[in-house]
Steps between C-alpha positions, in 0.01 A plus 500: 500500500482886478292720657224712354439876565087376536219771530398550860347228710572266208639136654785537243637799716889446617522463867717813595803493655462693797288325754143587532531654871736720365283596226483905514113685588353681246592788645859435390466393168541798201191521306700519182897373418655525158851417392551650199861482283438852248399845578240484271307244613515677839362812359233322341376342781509766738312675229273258442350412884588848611151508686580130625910565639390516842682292690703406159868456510742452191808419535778473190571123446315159321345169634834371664557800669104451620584140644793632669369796661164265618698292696527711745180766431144481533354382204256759294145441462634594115788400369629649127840373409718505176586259321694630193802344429455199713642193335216255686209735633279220604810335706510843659166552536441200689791596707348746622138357543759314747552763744141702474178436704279293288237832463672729326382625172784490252564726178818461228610739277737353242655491166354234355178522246360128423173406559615158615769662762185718645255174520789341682520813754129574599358148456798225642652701696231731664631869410243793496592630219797536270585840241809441287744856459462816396233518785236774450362740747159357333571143501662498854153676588299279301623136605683555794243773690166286543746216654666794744115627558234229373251720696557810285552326186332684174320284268716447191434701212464298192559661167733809401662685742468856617790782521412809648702784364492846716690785577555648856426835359397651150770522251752255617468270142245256656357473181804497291644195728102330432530506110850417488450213734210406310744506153709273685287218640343463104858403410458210666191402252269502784153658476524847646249724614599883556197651725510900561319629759564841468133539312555888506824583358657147445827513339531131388342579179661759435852347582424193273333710207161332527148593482250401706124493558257527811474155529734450844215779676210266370680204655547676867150697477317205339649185614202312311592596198853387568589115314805380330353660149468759688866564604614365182339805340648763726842388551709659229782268382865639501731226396504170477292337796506830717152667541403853658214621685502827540214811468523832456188688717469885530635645775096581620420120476381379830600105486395329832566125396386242803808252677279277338511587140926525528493132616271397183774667268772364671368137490486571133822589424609186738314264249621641218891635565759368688632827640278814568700774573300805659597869515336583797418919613640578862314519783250276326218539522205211728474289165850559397597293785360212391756433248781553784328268715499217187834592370768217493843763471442909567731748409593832625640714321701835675757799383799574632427741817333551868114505381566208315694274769227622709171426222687176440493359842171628581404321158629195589360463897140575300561228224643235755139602712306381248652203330608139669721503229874561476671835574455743271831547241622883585631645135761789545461704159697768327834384731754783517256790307628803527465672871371131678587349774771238462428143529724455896229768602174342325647165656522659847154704498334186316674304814578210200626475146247589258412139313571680149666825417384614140828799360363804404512491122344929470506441056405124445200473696299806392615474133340126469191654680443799317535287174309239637767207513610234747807658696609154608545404138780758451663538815651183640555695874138494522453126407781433758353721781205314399617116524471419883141603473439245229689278704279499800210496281603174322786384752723458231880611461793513245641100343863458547627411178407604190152393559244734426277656756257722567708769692768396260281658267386804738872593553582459135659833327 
């Protein structure tokens, strides 16, 4: 009969194979363990429980290297382990069930997608939780995180989710990177809401060619008035299933929306899009924080030189302050412009690799937005630059084969 890796204090629990008096204190035991086989699923989830790594340890490796190294180690209080390209992952799974203290909380990563396979993980054989690759900053953060910290777990959010879009400084292409991304996601024939919060001097609008009304300062100011016939009225479609909400107040307008009235909106846009993505001013202002502090994936965007490697991490310490969600996704634009720093030096200011580096493209760009055009459309370096964003939003990457795929279709010339 095989063993079962059983949820803790479940009867079903493998007797370990060390024996019991030499059973290691807590005091010994890592909070966290993960034996991971790729480099990017160790980048997404050190990215993804950045606030929880303390105590974490990840070592390069899959579930047999797990059972081999717990032989002879304490075992974790959690326990994340590979198992892509395993020929029998439940053989080795219980294998190592056979060699861990009956109380540890156990999380696979895998290759595998079936329903059936993840019943037969979390409800036979007792695993936490299971995510099959590409792994996600947000899904890593999402599933694994309340299991690492149940305490500090955020209620899910139900509905669309939330992008936050901001540069560390003005004039980096925050904005730009926001409707471009925004182009993107509607390829994928989901319902997508563009929301510009730049109510003095937005350049959304302008960027896309649209017209809009007062309608998004009626929703913050007067969150009564604010339904879904409401919002249908004042977002201004742009193609297909994407929808902007933008405004376009005098420079004298004093707009003091409440925390409040932001959440209302946002809640809206969940019910009725599956993506929202935000371009969001910087600082933000007390109620612009609300939609950092509900946003699923934020962005920030930086140039190539000191104030911006400087803006950028400052930007990101504030964003990671205020959201339980994952790290924020730092966006190097205009790469190698003319008199920036070069990328070895961004990397060593930044103290890391920027998570997307956007080329400086000095004619495309402002000739699509001075004629009011998507720049993505025409310029397949953008849509690349663009892709692993996408990716992390949807957790989705290219077929092998001559499938098609979305970033099959991002990357397309």
């Amino acid at each position: 009969m095989t063993s079962h890796v059983a949820p803790p204090g479940s009867a079903a629990a493998p007797v370990p194979a060390r024996a019991s008096s030499t059973a290691p204190g807590d005091a010994e035991r890592a909070a966290l363990l993960a034996f991971l086989a790729d480099d990017e699923s160790e980048a997404a989830v050190q990215a993804g429980l950045a606030d929880m790594m303390a105590g974490a340890q990840i070592r390069r490796g899959n579930v047999r290297t797990a059972t081999r190294s717990l032989v002879s180690e304490p075992t974790p209080r959690i326990l994340l382990v590979d198992i892509s390209g395993i020929d029998d992952p439940i053989h080795a799974l219980n294998e190592l069930a056979a060699v861990c203290t009956p109380d540890v909380r156990v999380l696979v990563v895998g290759e595998r997608s079936e329903v059936s396979f993840y019943r037969e993980l979390t409800r036979e054989l007792g695993v936490a939780e299971y995510i099959f690759k590409p792994l996600t900053r947000g899904n890593v953060a999402s599933l694994f995180g309340p299991l690492v910290i149940p305490s500090g777990a955020k209620p899910v959010q139900r509905g669309g989710q939330v992008i936050a879009v901001c540069g560390a400084r003005g004039g980096v292409g925050a904005t730009t990177i926001a409707v471009n991304l925004a182009l993107q996601l509607e390829a994928t024939k989901g319902h997508i809401a563009l929301l510009d919060l730049h109510l003095r001097g937005g350049t959304a609008a302008m960027m896309l060619g649209a017209r809009v009304s007062n309608g998004l300062r009626v929703a913050l100011e007067e969150p009564d008035r604010a339904d879904a016939l409401f919002l249908d009225r004042m977002a201004v479609t742009i193609q297909g299933r994407l929808r902007l909400i933008a405004a376009e107040e005098p420079f004298e307008a004093q707009i003091d929306p409440s925390p409040e009235a932001v959440s209302q909106l946002l809640e809206l846009l969940r019910q009725r899009f599956s993506q929202i993505v935000v371009d969001l001013p910087m600082p933000p202002s007390s109620w612009e924080r609300q939609v950092l502090a509900e946003a699923r994936h934020s962005i920030v965007v930086f140039g190539p030189d000191l104030a911006g490697i400087r803006d950028a991490e400052a930007t990101r310490r504030m964003m990671t302050s205020m959201s339980s969600s994952s790290q924020p996704i730092l966006v190097l634009n205009r790469a190698s412009m003319p008199g920036g720093l070069k990328l070895p030096l961004i990397i060593e200011g930044l103290g890391r690799r920027p998570d997307v580096v956007i080329p400086d493209l000095p004619r495309h760009l402002p000739r699509a937005a001075n004629l009011g055009q998507s720049a993505g459309a025409g310029s397949a370096p953008l849509r690349k630059a663009l892709a692993p964003i996408t990716q992390e939003i949807f957790g989705v990457r290219a077929e092998a084969g001559g499938r098609s795929s979305l970033l099959r279709w991002l990357l397309a010339r």
